[in-house]
VEXVEXFI-474146 format. One record per residue (C-alpha): residue in one letter; x, y, z. Coordinates in steps of 0.2 Angstrom, whole numbers. Layout:
VEXVEXFI-474146
(site "A", (X, Y, Z))
...
This chain:
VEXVEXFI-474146
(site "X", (31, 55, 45))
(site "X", (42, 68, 35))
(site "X", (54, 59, 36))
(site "X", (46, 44, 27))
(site "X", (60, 43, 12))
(site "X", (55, 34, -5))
(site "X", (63, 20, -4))
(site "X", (53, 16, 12))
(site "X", (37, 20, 1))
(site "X", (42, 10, -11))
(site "X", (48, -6, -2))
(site "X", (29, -5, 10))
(site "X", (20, 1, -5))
(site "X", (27, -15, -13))
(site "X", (24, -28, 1))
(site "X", (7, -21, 6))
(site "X", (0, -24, -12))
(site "X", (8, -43, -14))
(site "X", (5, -47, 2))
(site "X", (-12, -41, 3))
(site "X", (-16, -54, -8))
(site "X", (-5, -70, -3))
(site "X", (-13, -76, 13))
(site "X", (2, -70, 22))
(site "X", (-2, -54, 31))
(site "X", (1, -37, 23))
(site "X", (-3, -28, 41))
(site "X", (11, -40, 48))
(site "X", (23, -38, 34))
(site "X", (21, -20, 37))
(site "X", (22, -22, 56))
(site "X", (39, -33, 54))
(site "X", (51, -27, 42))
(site "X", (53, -10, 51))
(site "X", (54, -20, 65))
(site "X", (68, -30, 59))
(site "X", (78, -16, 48))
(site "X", (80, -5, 63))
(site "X", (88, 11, 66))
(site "X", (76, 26, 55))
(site "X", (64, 14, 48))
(site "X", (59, 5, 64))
(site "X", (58, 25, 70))
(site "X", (46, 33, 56))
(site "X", (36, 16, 53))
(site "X", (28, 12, 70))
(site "X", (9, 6, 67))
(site "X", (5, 5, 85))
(site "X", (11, 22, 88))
(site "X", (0, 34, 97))
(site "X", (-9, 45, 80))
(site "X", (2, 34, 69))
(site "X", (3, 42, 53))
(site "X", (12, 26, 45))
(site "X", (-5, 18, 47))
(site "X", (-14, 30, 39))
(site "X", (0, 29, 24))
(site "X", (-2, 10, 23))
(site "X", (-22, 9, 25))
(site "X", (-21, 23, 12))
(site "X", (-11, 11, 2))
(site "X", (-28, 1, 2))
(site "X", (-34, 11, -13))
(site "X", (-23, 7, -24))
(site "X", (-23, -12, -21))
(site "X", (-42, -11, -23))
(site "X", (-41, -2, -37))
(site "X", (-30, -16, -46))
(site "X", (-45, -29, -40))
(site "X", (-57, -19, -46))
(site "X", (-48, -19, -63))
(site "X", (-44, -36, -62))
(site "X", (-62, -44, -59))
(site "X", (-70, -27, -69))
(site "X", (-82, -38, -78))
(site "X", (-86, -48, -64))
(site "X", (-91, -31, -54))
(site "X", (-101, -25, -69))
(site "X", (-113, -45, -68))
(site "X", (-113, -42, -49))
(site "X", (-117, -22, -46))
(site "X", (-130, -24, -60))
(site "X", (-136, -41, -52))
(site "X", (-137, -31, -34))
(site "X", (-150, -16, -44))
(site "X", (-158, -29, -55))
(site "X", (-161, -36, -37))
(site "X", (-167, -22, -27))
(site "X", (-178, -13, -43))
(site "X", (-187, -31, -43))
(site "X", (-188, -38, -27))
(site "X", (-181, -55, -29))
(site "X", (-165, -64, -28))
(site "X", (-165, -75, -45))
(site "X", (-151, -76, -55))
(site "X", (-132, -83, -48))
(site "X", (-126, -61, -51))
(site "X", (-140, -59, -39))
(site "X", (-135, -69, -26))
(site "X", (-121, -68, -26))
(site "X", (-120, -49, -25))
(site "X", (-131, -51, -9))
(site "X", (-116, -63, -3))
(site "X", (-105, -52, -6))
(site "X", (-112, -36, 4))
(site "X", (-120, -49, 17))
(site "X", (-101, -55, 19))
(site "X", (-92, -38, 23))
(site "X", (-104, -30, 34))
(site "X", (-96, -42, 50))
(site "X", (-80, -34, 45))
(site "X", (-84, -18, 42))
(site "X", (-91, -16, 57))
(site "X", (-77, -23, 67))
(site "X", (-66, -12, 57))
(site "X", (-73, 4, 63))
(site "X", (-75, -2, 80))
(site "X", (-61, -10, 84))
(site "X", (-47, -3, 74))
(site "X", (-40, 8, 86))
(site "X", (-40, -5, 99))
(site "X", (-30, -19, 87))
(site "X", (-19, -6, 83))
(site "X", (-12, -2, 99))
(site "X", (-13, -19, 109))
(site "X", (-8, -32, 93))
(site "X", (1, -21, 82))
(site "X", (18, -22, 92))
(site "X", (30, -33, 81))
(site "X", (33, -48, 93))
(site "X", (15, -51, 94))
(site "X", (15, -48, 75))
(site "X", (26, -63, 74))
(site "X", (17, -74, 83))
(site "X", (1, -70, 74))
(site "X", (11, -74, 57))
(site "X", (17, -91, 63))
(site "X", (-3, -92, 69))
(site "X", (-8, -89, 53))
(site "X", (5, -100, 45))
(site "X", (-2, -116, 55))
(site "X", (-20, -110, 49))
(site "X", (-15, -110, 30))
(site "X", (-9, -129, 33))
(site "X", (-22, -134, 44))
(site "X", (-35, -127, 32))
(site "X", (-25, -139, 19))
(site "X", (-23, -153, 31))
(site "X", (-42, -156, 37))
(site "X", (-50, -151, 21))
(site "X", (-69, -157, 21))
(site "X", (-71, -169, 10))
(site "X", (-83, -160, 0))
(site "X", (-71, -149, -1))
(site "X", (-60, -162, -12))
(site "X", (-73, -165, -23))
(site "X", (-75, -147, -28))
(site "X", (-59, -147, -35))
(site "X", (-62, -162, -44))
(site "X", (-79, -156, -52))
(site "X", (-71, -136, -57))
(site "X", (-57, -147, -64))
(site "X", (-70, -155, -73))
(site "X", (-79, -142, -79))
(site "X", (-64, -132, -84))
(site "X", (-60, -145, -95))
(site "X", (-76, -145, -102))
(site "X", (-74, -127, -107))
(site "X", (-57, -131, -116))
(site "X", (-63, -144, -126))
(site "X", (-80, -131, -132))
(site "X", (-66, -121, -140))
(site "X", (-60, -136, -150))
(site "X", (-64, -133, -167))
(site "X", (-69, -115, -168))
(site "X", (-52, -108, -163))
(site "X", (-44, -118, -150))
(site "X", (-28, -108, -148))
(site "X", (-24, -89, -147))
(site "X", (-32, -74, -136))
(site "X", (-48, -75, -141))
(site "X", (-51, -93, -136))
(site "X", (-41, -89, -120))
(site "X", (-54, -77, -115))
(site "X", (-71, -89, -120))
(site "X", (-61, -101, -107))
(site "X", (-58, -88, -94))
(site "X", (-76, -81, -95))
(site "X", (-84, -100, -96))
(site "X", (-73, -107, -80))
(site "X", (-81, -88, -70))
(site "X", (-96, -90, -77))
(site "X", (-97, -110, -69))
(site "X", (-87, -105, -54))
(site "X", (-102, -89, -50))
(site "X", (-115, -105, -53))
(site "X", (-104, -116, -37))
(site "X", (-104, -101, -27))
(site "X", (-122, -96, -29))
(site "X", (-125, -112, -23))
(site "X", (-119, -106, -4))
(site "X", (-133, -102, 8))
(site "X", (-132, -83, 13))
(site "X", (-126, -88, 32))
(site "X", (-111, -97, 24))
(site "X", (-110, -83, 14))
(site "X", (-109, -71, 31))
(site "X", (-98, -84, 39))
(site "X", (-83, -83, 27))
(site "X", (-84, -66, 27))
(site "X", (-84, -64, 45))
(site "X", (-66, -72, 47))
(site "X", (-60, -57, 38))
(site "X", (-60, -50, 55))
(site "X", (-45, -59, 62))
(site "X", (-37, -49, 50))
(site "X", (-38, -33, 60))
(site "X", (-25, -43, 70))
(site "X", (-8, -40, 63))
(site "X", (1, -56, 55))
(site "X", (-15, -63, 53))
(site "X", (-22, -64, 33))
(site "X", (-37, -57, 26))
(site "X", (-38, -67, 11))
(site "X", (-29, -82, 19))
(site "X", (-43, -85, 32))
(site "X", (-57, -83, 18))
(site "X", (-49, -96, 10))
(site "X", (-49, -107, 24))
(site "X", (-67, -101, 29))
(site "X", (-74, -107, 13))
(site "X", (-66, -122, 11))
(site "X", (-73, -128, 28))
(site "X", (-90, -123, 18))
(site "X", (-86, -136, 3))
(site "X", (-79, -124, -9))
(site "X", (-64, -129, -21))
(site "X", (-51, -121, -15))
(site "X", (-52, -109, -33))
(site "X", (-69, -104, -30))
(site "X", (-65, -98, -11))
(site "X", (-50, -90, -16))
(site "X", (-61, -82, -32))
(site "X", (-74, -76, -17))
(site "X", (-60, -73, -5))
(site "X", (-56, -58, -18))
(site "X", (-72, -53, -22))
(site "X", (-75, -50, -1))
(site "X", (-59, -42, 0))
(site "X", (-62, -29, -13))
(site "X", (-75, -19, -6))
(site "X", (-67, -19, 13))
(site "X", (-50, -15, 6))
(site "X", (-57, 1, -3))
(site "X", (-68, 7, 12))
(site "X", (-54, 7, 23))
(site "X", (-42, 15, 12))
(site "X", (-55, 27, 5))
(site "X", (-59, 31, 26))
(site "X", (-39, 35, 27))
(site "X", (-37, 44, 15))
(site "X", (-42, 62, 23))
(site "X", (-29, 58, 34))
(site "X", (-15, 58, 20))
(site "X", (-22, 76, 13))
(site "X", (-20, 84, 31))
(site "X", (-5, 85, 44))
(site "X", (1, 69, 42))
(site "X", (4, 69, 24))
(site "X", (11, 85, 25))
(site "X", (27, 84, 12))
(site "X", (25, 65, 6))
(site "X", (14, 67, -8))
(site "X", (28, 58, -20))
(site "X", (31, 45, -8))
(site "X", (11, 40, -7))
(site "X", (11, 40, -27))
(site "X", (26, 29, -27))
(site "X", (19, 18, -13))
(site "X", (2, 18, -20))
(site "X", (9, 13, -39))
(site "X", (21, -1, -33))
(site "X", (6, -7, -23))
(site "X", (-6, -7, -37))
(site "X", (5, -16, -49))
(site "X", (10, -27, -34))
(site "X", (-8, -33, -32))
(site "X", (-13, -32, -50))
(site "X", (1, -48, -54))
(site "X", (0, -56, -38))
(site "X", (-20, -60, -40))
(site "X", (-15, -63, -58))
(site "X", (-5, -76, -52))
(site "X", (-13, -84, -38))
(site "X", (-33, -87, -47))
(site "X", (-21, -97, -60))
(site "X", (-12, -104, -44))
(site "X", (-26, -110, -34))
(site "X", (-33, -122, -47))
(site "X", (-21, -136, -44))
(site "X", (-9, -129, -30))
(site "X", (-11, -127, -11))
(site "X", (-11, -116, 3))
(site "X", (5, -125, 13))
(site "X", (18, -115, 3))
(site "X", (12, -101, 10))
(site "X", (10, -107, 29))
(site "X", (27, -113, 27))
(site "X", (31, -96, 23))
(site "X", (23, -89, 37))
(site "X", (29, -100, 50))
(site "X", (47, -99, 47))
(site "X", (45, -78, 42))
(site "X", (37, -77, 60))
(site "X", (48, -88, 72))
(site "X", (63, -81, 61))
(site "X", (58, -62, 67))
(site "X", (52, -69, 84))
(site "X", (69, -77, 88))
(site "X", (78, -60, 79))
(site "X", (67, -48, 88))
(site "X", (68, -57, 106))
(site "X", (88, -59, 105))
(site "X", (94, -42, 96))
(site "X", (84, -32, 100))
């Protein structure tokens, strides 16, 4: 891992905080591109390698990414911790903060425990590259499946936080329709609506969607992308389950980053400490921008971009992997 250089750190630190986000696979982005840029980087950036360091460099990338979620949606984590210890000090489960606080921890304890009992074996049996391929073209037809047999209630979710988004708009007419400050009373009446849609889940739906998060231990599979497909099989808009896909995501991401991180002050990161702070700012601002963009995205675009993505990214590596290499 000494030999990590920093423009390695700062081309994974990059991919993992976009791609950590998009539903396309930051674990089989990082799995890949070594793979097919050969020679030094295939060498020092093996995840399935025996005591691979390089994962302990990428999961420890996690903080950073979580760090820029946690900035992102700071106020929505300050309704939702204080939701979870208005919850617990009283004894009930009222308000939409409350539940969906509850949904939130209910939703990562599936994943978590996978994570710490099956990392290792993931690691080592699907984090070679070919399988990382296929999984990504996997994850690809997933995306346009989810798109393609959309439950119909699904549908009409979009139709009524379209409806209700234009209903916050037109509040602001009058009082000071244009500028920041009218920009945010939209933003905070469209979140405040959306938390009402997802309180509406039932806590098993709740535990469901989270639970797909656990294909993502399998490289080339997406973290956020099957949450998205998960909760849109449950009937939400494909805003709101991409809002709760990132809600899920943020407390997993940080646990296994923060579990990584010892790791990186030992042995392994032994003389990389720039490299893990050019890494871990590129993949900050990576994830900051790119779940800037997509809650915007998902209002009134699809998933099938991205699974078009995957599905050529993957064949394109699996056809260059299998004939030159």
């Amino acid at each position: 891992m000494t030999d990590l250089t920093y423009l390695q750190a700062a081309v994974v630190g990059l991919v993992q905080g976009v791609s950590e986000l998009f539903p396309i696979s930051s674990l089989g982005h990082a799995v890949l591109i070594p793979a097919v840029m050969g020679g030094q980087w295939a060498q020092n950036l093996n995840v399935a390698a025996e005591s691979s360091p390089y994962l302990a460099f990428i999961v420890g990338l996690h903080v950073a990414t979580a760090a820029a979620l946690l900035i992102y949606f700071w106020q929505d984590w300050v309704r939702i911790i204080r939701g979870l210890i208005t919850s617990i000090r009283y004894r009930e489960v009222y308000t939409a903060d409350e539940r969906l606080a509850w949904m939130i921890v209910l939703g990562t304890i599936p994943v978590g425990i996978a994570g710490l009992a099956l990392q290792k074996t993931f690691q080592t049996v699907f984090g070679q590259p070919k399988l990382a391929a296929v999984f990504l073209t996997i994850n690809g037809l997933i995306l346009i499946a989810g798109e393609r047999f959309r439950r119909h209630a699904s549908v009409e979710a979009d139709e009524e936080s379209a409806r209700q988004r234009e209903y916050a708009e037109l509040a602001t007419v009058g009082r000071h329709s244009a500028g920041p400050r009218a920009e945010r009373e939209r933003e905070h009446a469209a979140v405040a609506m959306s938390d009402g849609r997802l309180a509406s889940l039932s806590f098993p739906q709740a535990m469901l969607i989270g639970s797909a998060q656990c294909l993502a231990l399998i490289a080339g599979i997406s973290r956020d992308g099957v949450a998205m497909v998960a909760g849109m099989t449950r009937g939400l808009s494909r805003e709101d389950a991409g809002r709760f896909a990132f809600l899920l995501a943020t407390p997993a991401i940080l646990a296994a980053g923060v579990l990584k991180l010892p790791e990186l002050f030992g042995p392994a990161g032994a003389g990389i400490g720039g490299q893990v702070l050019v890494g871990s700012l590129l993949a900050g601002l990576g994830a900051y921008f790119s779940v800037r963009f997509l809650v915007k995205y998902l209002r009134t675009r699809t998933l099938t971009p991205f699974g078009i993505y995957c599905i050529v990214a993957g064949l394109g590596s699996l056809a260059y992997l299998t004939l030159f290499q």
